[in-house]
N, C-alpha and C positions, 0 to 999 in steps of 0.2 A: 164677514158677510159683505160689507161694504167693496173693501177689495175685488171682492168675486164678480159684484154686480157689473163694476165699470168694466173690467175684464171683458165681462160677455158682450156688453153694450158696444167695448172698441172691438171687439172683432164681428160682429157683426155690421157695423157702419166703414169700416173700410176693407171689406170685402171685394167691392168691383173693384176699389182701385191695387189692388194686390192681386186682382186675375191680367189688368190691363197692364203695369210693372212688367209682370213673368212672360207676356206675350212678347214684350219690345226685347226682353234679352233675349228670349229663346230664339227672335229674329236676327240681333246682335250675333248671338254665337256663331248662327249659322253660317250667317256670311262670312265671320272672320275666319269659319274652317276652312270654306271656300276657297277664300283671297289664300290665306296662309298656313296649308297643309304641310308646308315642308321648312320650316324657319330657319333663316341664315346663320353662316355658320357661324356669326357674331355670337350668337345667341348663344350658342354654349362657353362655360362658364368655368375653369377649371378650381375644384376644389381648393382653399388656401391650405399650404404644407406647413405642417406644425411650427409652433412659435420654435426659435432654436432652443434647445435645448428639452424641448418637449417630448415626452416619447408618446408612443402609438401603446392603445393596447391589443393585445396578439398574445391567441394561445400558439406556449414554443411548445418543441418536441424536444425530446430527451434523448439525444445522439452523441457521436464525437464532437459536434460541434457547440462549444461551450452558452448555454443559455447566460447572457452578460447582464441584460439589462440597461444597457446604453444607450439603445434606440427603442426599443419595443419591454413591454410587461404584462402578463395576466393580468385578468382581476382577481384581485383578490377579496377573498367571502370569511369572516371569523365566526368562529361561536365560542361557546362557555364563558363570553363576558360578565357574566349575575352584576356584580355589582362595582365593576370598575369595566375597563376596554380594553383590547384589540388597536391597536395600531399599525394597519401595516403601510410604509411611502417609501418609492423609491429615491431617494436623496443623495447630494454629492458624499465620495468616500469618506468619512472620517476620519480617517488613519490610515492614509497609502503610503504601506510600504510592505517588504516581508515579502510573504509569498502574492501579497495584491496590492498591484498599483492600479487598479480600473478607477474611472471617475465616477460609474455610478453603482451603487448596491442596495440593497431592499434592509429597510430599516421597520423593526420589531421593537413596537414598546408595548407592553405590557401596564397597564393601570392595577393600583393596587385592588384587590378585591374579585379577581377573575378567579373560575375556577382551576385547580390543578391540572385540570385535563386541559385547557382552555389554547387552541390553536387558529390555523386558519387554511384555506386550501385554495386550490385553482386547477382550472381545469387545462389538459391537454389536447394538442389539435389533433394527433394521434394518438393508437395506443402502444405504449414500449416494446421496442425489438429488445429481448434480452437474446435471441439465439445464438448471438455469437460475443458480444460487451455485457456481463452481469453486473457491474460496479458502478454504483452512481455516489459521484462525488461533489461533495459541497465546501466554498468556503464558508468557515462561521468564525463572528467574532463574539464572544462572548463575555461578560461581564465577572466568571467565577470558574475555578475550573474542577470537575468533578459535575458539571449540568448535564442534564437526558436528553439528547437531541432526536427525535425518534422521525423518522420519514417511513408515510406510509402511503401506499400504493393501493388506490381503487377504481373498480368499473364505475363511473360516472352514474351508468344506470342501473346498476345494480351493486349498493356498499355490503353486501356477502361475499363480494368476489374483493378478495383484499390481500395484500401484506404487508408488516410493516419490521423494519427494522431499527435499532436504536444504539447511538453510539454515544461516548461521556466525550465531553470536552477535556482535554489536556492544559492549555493553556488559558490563561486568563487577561483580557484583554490585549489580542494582539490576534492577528489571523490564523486560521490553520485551516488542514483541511482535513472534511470527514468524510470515507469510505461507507457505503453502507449495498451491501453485498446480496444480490438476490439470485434464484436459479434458474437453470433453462425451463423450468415447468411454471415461471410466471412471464414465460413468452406470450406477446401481443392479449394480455388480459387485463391492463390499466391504460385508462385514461385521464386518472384525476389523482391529485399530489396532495398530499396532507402535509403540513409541519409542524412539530408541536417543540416550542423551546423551554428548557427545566420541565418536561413532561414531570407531573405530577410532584412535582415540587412546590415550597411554598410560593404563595404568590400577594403575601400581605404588605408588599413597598413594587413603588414602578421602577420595571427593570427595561435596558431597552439592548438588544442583542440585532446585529446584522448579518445579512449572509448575500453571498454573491457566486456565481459560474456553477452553474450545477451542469456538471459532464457525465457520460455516458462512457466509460472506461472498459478495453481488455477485463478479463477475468474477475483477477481476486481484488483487482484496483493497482496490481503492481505493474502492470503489461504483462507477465508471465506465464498467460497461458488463461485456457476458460478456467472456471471455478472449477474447485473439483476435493473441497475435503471439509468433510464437518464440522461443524463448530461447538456441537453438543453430543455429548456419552449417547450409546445407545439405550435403551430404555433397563431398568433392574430386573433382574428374574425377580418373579414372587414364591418360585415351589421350593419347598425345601429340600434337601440333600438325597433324603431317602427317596424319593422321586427324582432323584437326576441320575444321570451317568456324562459328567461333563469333559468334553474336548479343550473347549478352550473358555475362560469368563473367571473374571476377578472375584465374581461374588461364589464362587465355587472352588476356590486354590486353595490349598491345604487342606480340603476337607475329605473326607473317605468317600466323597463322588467323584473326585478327579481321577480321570482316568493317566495312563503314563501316556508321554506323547515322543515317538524320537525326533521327530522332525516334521515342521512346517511346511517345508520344501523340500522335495528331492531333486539331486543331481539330473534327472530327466525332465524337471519341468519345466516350460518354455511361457517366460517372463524376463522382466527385467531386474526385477528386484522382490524379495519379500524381507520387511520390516517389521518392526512395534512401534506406533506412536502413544502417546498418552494423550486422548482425547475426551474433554467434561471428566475427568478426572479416574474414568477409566484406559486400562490399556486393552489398543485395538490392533488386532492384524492388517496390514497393509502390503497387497498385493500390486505390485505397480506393474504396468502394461501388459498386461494378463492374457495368456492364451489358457493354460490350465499348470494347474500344479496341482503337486500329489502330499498329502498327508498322512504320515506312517505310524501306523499303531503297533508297529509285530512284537516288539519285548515281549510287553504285554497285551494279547490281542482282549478286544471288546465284547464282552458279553452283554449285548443290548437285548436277548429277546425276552427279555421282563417288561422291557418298553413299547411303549406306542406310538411316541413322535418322536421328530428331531426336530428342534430349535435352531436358526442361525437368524443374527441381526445385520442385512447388507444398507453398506451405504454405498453410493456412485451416481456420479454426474451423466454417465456416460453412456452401458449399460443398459440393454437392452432386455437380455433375457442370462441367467446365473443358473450355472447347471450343478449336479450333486451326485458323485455316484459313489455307492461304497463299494469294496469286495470284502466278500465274505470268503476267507481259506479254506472252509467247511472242513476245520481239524486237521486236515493234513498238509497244512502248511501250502507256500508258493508253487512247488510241485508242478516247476512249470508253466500254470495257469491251464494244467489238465483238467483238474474240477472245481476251480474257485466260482463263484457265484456273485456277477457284478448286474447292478442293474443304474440305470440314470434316468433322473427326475431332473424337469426344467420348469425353471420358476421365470415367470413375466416378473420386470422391474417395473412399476411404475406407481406412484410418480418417481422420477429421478429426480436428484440433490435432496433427499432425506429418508430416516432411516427406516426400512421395510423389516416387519419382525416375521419369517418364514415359520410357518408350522406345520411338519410336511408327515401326512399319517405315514408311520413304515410302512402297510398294506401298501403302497404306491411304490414301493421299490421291489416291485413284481419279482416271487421268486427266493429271494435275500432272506436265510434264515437270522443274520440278523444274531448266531454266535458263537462268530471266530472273526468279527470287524478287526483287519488288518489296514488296511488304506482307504482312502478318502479324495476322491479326485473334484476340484474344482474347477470350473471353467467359464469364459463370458463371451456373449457374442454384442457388441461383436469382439474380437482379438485386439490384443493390443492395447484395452482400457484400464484405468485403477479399480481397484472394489478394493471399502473396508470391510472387514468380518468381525464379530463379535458373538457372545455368548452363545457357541456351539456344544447341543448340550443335546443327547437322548432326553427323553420324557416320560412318566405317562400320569393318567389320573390320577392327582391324590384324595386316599381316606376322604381328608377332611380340606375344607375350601377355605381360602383365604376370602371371605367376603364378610356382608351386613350381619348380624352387628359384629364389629372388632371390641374386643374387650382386654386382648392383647396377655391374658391367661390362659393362652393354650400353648402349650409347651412343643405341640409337632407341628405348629406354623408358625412360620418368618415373618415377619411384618418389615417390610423393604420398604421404610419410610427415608426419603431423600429430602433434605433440607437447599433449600438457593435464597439468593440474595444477598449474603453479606455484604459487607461496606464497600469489595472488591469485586461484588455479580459472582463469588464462588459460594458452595454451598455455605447454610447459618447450621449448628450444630445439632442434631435430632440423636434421640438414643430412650428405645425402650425399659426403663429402670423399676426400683421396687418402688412403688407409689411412697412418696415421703411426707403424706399428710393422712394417712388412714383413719378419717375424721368424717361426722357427719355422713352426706349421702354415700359417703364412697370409702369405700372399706378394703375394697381388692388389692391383689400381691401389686399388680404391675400396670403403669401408666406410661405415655408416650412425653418426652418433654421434650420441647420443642426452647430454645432459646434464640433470642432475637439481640445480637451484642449493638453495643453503641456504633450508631452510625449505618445501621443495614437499611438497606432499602426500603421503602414504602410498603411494597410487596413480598416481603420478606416469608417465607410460610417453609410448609413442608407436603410431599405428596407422595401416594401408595396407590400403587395398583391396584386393583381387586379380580377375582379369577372370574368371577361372571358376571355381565351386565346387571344393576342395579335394578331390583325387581320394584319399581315403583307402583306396577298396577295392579298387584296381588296384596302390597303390603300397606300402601297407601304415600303419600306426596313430602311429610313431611319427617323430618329424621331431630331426635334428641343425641346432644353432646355433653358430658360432663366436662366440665370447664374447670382451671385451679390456675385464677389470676391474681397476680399481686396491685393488682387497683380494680375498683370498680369504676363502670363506664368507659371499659376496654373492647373497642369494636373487633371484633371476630369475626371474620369472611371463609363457608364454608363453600366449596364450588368442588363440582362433578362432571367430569368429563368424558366424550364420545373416543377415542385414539384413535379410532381410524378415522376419522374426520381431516379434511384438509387443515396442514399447519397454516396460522396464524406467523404476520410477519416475528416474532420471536423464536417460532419455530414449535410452540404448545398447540395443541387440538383447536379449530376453531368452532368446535360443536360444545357449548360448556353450558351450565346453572350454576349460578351462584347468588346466595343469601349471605346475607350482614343480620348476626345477632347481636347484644350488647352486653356486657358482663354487669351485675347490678351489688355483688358480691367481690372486697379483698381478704385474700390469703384463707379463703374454704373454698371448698367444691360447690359446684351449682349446676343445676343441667339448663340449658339452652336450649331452645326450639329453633327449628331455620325451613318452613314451608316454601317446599321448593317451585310452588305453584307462584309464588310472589316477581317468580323472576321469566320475563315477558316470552322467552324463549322456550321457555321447560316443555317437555312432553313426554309422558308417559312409555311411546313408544323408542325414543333414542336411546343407544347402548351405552349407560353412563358406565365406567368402568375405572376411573381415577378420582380419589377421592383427594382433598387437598384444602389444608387447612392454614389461614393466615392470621397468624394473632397480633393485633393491635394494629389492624389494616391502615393505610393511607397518612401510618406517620412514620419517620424515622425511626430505626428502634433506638433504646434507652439504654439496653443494658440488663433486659429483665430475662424470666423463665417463667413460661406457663406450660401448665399439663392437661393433658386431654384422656380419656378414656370413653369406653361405651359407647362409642357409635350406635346406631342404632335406629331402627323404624319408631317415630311414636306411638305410643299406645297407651291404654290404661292399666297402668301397673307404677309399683314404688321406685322413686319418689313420688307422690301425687303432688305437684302442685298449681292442678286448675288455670295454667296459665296459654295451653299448648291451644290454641283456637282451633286446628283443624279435630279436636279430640272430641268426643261429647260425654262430659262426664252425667251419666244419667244415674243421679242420687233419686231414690226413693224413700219418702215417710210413712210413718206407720204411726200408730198408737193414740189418735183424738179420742177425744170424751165418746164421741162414737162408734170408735175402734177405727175409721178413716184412716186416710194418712193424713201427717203432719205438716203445715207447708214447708218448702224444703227448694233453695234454687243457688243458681251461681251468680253471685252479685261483683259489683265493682267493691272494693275495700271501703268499706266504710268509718275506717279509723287507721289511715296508713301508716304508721308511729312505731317508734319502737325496734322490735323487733322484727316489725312486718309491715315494708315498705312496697307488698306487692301488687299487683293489679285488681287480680281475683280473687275470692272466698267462698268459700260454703256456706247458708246460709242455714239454720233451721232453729225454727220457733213452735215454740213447746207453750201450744193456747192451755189456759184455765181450764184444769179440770182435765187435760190428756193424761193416759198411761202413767202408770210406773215407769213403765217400760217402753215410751216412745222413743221413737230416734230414727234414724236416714240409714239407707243401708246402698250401695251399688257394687255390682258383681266388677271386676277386672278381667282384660284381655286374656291371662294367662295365671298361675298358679304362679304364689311367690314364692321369688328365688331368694332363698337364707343364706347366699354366698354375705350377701353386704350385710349380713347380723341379725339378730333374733330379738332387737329392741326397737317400738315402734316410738315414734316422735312425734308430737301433732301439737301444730302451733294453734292455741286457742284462746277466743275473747270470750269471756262471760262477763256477765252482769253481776255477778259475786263471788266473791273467796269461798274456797271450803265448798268447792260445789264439784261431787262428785261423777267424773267423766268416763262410760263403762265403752272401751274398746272389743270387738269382737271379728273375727275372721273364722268363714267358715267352708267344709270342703260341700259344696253342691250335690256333687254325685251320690255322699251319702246318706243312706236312709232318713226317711223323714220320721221327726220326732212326732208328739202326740196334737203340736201344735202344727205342722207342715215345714218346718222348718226342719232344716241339716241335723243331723244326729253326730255330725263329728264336726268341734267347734274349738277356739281357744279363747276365749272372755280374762282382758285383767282391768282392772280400777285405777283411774289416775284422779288425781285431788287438785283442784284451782287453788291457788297460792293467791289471784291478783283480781281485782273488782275491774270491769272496764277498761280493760289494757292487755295488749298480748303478750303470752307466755309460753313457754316450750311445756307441756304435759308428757311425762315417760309412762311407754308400758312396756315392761320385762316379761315378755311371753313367754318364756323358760319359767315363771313362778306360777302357769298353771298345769296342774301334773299332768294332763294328759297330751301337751304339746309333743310335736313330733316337726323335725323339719322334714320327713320325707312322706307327710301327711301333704295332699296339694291341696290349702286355701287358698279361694278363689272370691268370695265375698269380701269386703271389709262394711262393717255397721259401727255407727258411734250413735252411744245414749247419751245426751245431758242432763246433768241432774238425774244421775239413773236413782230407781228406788222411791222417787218422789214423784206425787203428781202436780202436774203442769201448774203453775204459779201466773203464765200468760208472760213469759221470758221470752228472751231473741241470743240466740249461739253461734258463733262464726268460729271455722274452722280450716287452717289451712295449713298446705307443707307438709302431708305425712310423708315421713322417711322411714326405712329403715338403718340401722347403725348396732354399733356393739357398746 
């Protein structure tokens, strides 16, 4: 208060002389505009030019001409530093010699504690010409050799518009340089450079790595021409056999859909060459400087009209529009070309440099009965260009779909699960087998195992197609997985992907969801939850259609084998075990001293120990003086499926031994007894062994005679302390399974 007083007091006592002050300058100014409107040329002042040695900073462009770092440098901006730093200075060379003698280059230290992902970026003055240079090249010197050096490419205002590519280092301490290879379809769409050194590597000691001259190079990086061949397989069929009629594709050789082929090329086709490479591990046809070529079927001509589509996967830089015609000899052979039956369909390429999977209905090949397929004519506009081809294959609906849930027990679908990452970026080993723990929750012939060998990469996983977009908003947001890992506290990253989505700099969908669950279980089954609402991106409406599974996310692998089965939507059905948040298990009681229900809720674990170290429980308390016959009862999504056994399992806490636990499942639909309740039921007796501590209780529902597996129960009710009334107890119940 005092403060404020005097405040007010000085500014009102020198007020005239603060009006009388402003009047002299205002008259000062005046005049001096007057006198000197136009000041001598003394008066300008030329900026001082950096101390020697000093550079400017200046956003460079990404040309033939090498960004040095000599005189001029970005700013540079980091993030993911959490708990250590980002360093990045430009500093004299450390070791000029080799392929760099420059004197100055960009020094990267790393503090220990940053996160794996943890880089840094700068912006550009423009954005990159790829139309004619796709290759950008970098010196790095590195500290270890086998590190992620990943450059990635974004719109400054917009980080969706992105790609990024990633190369390993070869040598260890000493220079070299790394290619990192992008398309003509990421022409003038970036202006801002990401670097990330050991991407997602550890980062627990400070490591300090340099890089220097990042050039804008011809093509492939060699001078030898624009880019112009892929670096990854075309994507797996998912239909099986009896649904094909295949031309050409590895996942269909030998099998009774391959069709005979005489020749890829005929003597009249006008090209340069036609080849086989081996590309991602498939072999791909390779037409080089293509005007058209002919593909001959006559040995044996094709009888497609049981199909519906034709399948082809093109790849090309170049590649405008890829045309497709067939003839059909209509039985009586070449005849000339008196009544053969041709017609051609032209497919738009784009985007070019990746791979386009065509699915082309036969009704578009006006005319073509489509059986007496003798020839196959390809062609590109414009002339003259490469196209790869791949998995050229008739089609048509099948029976039954390859989608949610996979259980991996059907016998007339493939399950085209592709493993990547190994220690070498080639696939890690995947292979559908007889499940080898037929235990607990999971009973079934056949399980997916996925092995992760020592040394595979962070991201090490496996992934499967699915035939139709992921029905999220009929079925609900969040998906159960049975899991069989050999340690608990094994993170598990489950993600779903859009395909037709623009590639991401690796060349993967950039429209994805993905959830991290945690395994809390070693060497048994356990199911997982993964709420795909968790992850900032998801919507309802995207066409998820890759599903893809990474076990033991974000470390090297070990050397282990985990198995997966049951994909699936969640829902209320066996196993219960109350843990799935988006679920709502709605238990109801019955049976108080006034025939009410009984209280009854889903609580936090109130005694995590033991056997049952879970989150959740069932709760229900049986007051003084309730029923014989109280107990909680809630219906399930669906009728239980007896594939996984006819013995029910219920982990439970009582308050005393010897306290008789009455399990009951019943079918809804039928008739009501005298009480309103189902008239087709299966009730067995399990016996508490343990006071205050959790236990597994068994009921063998094969020991009440009237059971039936092809009866649909759709209730499940548990009594405590059945036969007795209420003593003023508390029963926690959790983990029903079914098993054998």
């Amino acid at each position: 208060m005092k403060n404020n007083t005097i405040h007010i007091m000085l500014r009102f006592n020198i007020m005239p002389f603060l009006m009388l002050i402003s009047f002299l300058v205002s008259a000062l100014f005046t005049s001096c505009v007057q006198e000197d409107d136009i000041p001598p040329v003394s008066a300008y002042v030329e900026p001082p030019p950096p101390e020697p040695g000093e550079n400017i900073i200046e956003a460079p462009v990404f040309s033939e001409v090498p960004v040095d770092f000599e005189t001029s440098n970005p700013e540079f901006e980091s993030f993911g530093e959490l708990n250590g730093d980002v360093i990045i200075t430009v500093v004299e060379n450390p070791v000029s010699g080799g392929i760099n003698t420059s004197g100055k280059v960009v020094e990267v230290k790393y503090l220990a504690g940053t996160q794996p992902w943890a880089g840094f970026f700068f912006d550009l003055a423009e954005k990159v010409d790829f139309s004619v240079n796709r290759t950008i090249k970098i010196k790095v010197y590195s500290p270890e050799v086998g590190q992620n050096i990943t450059l990635k490419l974004e719109d400054k205002e917009d980080a969706n518009i992105k790609n990024e590519k990633s190369e390993l280092t070869t040598v260890a301490n000493e220079w070299e340089e790394l290619s990192f290879v992008f398309s003509p379809g990421d022409d003038a769409k970036f202006d801002r450079a990401v670097l990330f050194f050991n991407f997602l590597g550890d980062k627990d000691a400070d490591t300090t790595h340099y890089f220097d001259d990042i050039v804008l190079v011809e093509g492939d990086g060699s001078g030898g021409g624009p880019a112009g061949e892929p670096t990854v397989g075309a994507p797996a069929p998912i239909l099986t056999e009896a649904d094909v009629i295949s031309i050409y594709s590895d996942a269909y050789a030998g099998t009774s859909s391959a069709a005979t082929v005489d020749m890829f090329v005929t003597d009249w086709s006008v090209l340069a060459s036609q080849t086989e490479a081996l590309i991602g591990g498939n072999n791909t046809l390779v037409y080089s400087e293509l005007n058209f070529a002919g593909i001959i079927t006559e040995t044996s001509p094709i009888d497609a009209s049981g199909m519906e589509f034709f399948h082809v996967d093109v790849w090309t830089s170049d590649v405008s529009t890829f045309k497709i015609k067939f003839v059909d000899f209509n039985g009586t052979g070449y005849n000339n070309n008196t009544d053969n039956i041709e017609f051609e369909v032209e497919n738009a390429i784009d985007p070019a440099g990746e791979w386009i999977s065509l699915d082309i209905p036969l009704s578009d090949f006006v005319g073509v009965p489509f059986s007496d397929i003798n020839q196959m004519v390809i062609s590109a506009v414009p002339a003259g260009t490469t196209v790869f081809l791949d998995n050229l294959y008739f089609w048509k609906q099948p029976a039954e779909f390859n989608n949610l849930p996979v259980n991996f027990d059907n016998s007339s679908l493939t399950y085209n699960w592709t493993g990547f990452g190994d220690p070498g970026f080639g696939p890690i080993p995947t292979a559908i087998i007889a499940n080898p723990d037929p235990s607990g929750i999971n009973i079934t012939t056949n399980v997916l195992e996925i092995q992760k060998p020592v040394g595979s990469q962070v991201w090490a996983g496996a992934s499967m197609p699915v035939f139709n977009p992921i029905d999220f908003a009929n079925n609900g947001t969040t998906l159960t997985i049975k899991v069989w890992s050999p340690r608990a506290g094994v993170p598990i990253l489950f993600k779903t992907e859009d395909p037709s989505s623009p590639p991401d700099g690796n060349g993967n969908p950039s429209v994805f969801a993905e959830v991290i669950a945690t395994t809390t279980k070693a060497n048994q089954w356990e199911e997982l939850s993964f709420d795909m609402t968790s992850f900032a991106g998801f919507s309802t409406s995207i066409n998820y259609e890759n599903i893809i599974i990474f076990p033991d996310f974000g470390n090297v692998g070990q050397g282990e084998t985990f198995y997966f089965d049951d994909i699936e939507f969640a829902s209320i059905k066996f196993p219960i075990n109350l843990e799935t948040s988006s679920l709502t298990y709605t238990w109801s009681g019955f049976g108080d001293p006034g025939f009410g229900p009984i209280p009854t809720a889903i609580i936090s674990n109130p005694d995590p120990s033991g056997i049952n170290t879970s989150g959740t429980v069932l709760e229900v308390q049986k007051p003084a003086g309730s029923q014989v016959w109280a107990g909680a009862a809630m219906p399930l999504d669906a009728p239980i499926d007896f594939t996984y056994g006819t013995t029910v399992k219920i982990k439970v806490w009582s308050p005393r031994a010897g306290v008789p636990i009455l399990f009951k499942t019943e079918d809804p639909s039928s008739p009501p007894d005298g009480n309103g309740n189902p008239s087709v039921f299966v009730e067995v007796i399990g016996t508490t062994n343990t006071a205050n501590g959790w236990e597994e209780v068994t009921f063998d529902l094969t020991s009440f005679g009237s059971f039936s597996t092809s009866i649909e129960y759709e209730n499940v009710i548990v009594f405590p302390d059945f036969g007795s009334t209420g003593q003023g107890e508390t029963f926690y119940f959790d983990d029903f399974i079914l098993t054998n």
